[in-house]
Backbone as numpy.savetxt, mean C-alpha at the origin, in Angstrom:
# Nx Ny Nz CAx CAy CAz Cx Cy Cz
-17.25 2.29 -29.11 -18.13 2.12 -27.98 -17.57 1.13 -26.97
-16.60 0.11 -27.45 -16.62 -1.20 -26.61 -15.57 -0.12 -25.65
-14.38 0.41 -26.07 -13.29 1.21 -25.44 -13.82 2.38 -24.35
-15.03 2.60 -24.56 -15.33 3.42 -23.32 -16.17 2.71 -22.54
-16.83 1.70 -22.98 -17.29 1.32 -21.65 -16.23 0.17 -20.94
-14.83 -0.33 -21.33 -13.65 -0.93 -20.83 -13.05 0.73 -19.77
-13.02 1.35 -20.30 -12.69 2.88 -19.73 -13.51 2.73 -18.75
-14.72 2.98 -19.00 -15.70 3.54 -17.40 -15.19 1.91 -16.60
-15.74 1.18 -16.95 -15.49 -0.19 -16.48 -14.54 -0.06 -15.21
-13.41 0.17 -15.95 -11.66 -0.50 -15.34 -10.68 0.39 -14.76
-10.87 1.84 -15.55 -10.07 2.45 -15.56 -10.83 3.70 -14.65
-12.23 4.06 -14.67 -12.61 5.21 -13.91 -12.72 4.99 -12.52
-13.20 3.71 -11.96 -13.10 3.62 -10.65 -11.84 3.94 -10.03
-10.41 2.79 -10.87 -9.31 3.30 -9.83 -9.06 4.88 -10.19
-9.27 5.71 -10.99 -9.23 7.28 -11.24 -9.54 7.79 -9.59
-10.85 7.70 -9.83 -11.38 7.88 -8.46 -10.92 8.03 -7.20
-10.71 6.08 -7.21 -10.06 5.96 -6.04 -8.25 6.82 -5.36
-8.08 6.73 -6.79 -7.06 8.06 -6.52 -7.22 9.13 -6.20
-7.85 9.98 -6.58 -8.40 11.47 -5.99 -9.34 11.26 -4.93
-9.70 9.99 -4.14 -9.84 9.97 -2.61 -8.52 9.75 -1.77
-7.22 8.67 -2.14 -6.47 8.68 -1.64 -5.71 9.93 -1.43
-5.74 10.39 -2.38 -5.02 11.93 -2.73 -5.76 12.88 -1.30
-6.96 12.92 -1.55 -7.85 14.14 -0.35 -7.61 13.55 0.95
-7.63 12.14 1.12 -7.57 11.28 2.42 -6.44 11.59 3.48
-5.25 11.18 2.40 -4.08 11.62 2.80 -3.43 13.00 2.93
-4.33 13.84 2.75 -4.11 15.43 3.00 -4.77 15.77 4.28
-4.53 14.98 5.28 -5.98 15.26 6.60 -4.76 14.78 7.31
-4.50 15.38 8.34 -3.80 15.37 9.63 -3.35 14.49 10.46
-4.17 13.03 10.11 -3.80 11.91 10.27 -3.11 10.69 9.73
-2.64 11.32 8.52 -1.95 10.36 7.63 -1.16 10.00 7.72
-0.18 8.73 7.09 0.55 8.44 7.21 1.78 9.70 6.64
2.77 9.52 7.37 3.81 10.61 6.99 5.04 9.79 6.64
5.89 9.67 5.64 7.45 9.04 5.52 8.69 10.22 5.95
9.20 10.21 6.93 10.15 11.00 6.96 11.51 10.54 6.72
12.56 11.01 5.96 13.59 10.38 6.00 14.28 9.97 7.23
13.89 10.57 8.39 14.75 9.94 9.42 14.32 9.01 10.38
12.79 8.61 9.71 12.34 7.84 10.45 12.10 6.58 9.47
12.89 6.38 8.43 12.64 5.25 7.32 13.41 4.09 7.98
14.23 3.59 8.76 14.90 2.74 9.18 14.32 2.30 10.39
13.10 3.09 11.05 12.09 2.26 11.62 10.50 2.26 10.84
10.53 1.86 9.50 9.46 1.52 8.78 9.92 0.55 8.37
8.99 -0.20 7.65 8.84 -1.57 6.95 7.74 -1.73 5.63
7.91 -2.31 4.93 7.18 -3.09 3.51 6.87 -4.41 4.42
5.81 -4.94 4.78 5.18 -6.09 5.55 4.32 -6.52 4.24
5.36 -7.99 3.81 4.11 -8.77 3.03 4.02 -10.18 3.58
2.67 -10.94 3.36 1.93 -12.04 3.69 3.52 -13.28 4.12
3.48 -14.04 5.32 4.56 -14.93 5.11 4.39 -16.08 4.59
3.49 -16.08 3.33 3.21 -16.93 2.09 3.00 -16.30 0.62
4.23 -14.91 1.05 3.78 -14.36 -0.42 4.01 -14.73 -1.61
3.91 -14.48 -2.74 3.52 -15.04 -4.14 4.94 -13.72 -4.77
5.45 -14.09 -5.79 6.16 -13.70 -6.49 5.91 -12.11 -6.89
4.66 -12.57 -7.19 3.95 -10.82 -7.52 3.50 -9.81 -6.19
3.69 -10.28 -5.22 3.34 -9.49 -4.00 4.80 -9.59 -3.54
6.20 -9.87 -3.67 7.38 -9.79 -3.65 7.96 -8.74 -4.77
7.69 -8.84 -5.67 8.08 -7.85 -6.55 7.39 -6.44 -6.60
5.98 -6.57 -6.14 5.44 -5.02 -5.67 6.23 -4.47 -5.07
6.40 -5.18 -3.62 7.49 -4.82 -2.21 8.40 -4.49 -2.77
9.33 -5.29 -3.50 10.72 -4.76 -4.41 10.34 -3.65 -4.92
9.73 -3.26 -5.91 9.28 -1.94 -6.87 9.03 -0.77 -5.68
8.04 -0.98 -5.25 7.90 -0.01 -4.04 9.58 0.36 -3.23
9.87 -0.52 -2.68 11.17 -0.19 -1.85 12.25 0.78 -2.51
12.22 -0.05 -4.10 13.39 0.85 -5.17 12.42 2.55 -5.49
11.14 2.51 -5.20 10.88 3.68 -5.82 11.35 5.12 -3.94
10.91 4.00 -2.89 11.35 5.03 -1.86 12.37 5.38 -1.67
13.35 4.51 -2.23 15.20 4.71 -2.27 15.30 6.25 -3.21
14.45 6.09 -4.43 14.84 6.94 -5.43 14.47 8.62 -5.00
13.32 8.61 -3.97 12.95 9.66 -3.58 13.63 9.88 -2.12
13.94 9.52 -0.98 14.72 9.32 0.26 16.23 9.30 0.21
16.57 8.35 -0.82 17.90 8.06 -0.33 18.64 7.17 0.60
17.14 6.45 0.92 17.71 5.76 2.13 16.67 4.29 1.58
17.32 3.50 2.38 16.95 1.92 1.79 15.31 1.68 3.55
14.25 1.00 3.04 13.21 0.60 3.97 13.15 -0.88 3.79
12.83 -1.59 4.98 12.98 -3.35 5.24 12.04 -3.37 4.47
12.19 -4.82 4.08 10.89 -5.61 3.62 10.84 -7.12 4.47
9.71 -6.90 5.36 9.85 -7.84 6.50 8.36 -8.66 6.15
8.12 -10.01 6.78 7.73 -11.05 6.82 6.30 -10.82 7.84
5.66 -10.79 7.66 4.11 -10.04 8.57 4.34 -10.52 10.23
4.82 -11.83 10.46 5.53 -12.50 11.53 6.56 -11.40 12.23
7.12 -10.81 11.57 8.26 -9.80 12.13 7.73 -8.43 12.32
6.38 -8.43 11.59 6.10 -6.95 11.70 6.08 -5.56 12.95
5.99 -6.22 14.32 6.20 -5.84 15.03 7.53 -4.94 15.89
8.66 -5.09 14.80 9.61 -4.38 15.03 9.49 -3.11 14.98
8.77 -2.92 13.72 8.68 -1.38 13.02 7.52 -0.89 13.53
7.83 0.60 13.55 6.77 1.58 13.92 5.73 2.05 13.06
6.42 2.14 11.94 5.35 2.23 10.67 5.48 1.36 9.67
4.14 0.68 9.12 4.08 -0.28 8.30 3.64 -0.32 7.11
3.94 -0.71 5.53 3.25 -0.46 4.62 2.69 -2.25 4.51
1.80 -2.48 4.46 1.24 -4.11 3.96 0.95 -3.67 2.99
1.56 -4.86 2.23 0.69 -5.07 1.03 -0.06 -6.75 1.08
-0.94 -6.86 0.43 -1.95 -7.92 0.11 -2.05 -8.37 1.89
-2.46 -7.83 2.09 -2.75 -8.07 4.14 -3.84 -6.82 4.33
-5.00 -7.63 4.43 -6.10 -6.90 5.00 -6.17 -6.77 6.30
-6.75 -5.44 7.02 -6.63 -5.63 8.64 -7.77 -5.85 9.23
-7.75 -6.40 10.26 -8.59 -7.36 10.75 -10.15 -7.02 11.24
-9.96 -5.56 11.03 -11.90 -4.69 11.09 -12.34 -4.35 9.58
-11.47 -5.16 8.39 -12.36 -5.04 6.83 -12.70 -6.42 7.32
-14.27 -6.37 6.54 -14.45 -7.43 6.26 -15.30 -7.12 4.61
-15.09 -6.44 4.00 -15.94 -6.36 2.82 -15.56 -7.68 1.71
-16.68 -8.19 0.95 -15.52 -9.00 -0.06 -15.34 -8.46 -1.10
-14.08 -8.35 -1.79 -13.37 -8.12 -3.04 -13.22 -8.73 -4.15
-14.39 -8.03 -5.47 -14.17 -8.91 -6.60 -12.24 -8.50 -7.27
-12.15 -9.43 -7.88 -10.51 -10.40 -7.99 -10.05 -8.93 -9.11
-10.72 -7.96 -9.65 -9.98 -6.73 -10.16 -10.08 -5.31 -9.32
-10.80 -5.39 -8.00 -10.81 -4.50 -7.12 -9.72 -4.11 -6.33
-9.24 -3.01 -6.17 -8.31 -2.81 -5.18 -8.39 -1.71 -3.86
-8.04 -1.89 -2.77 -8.08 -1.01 -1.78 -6.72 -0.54 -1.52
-6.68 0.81 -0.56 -5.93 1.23 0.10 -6.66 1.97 1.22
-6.07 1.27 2.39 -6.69 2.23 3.86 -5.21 2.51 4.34
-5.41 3.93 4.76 -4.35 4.80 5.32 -4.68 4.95 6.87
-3.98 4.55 7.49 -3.70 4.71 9.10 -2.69 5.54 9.38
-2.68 6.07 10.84 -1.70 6.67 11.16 -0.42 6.55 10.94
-0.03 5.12 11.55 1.26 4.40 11.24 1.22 3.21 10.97
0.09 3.04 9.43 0.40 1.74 8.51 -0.70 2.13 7.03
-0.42 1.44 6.32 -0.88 1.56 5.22 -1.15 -0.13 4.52
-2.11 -0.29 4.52 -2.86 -0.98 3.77 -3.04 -1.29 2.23
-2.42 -2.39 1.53 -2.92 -2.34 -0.02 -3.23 -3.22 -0.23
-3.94 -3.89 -0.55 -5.03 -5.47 -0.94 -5.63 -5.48 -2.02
């Protein structure tokens, strides 16, 4: 009993939240990665990030190499303005204001940025 309600708990919400990201990002406005436009994208994390919001960025970057072929910056939120498309991580944008209990996670998909907090 304790294992399914840790299941519904922990594990069914982000389920969820996946098969919205999944439908979200199938709508005409999504973000798109094209390989020839990866050298004007960016990984934008906090310019006080924490070890573990550096190593996401790392993990992420090595997983777009593995599918592309091609290497994406990982720039300093200060610099973000170079790039045309942006992935943040732990950087909320500035029309959320919901608050977030400390095992919640979001993703908002924009045209040309992506959101993970």
């Amino acid at each position: 009993m304790i294992k399914r309600k840790i299941i519904i708990k922990y594990f069914l919400p982000k389920v969820l939240l996946l098969i919205m990201l999944l439908v979200v990002s199938c709508k005409g406005r999504s973000f798109k990665i094209d390989k020839d436009e990866i050298s004007s994208m960016a990984i934008v994390v906090p310019d006080t990030a924490n070890s573990i919001v550096l190593l996401a960025a790392d993990e992420l970057k090595k997983h777009i190499y593995l599918i592309f072929d091609k290497n994406i910056a990982i720039s300093d939120f200060s610099d973000k303005d170079r790039f045309r498309k942006r992935i943040f991580i732990e950087i909320k944008p500035d029309s959320y204001e919901k608050k977030l209990d400390p095992e919640k996670s979001v993703y908002i998909i924009k045209r040309n940025s992506i959101y993970i907090f």
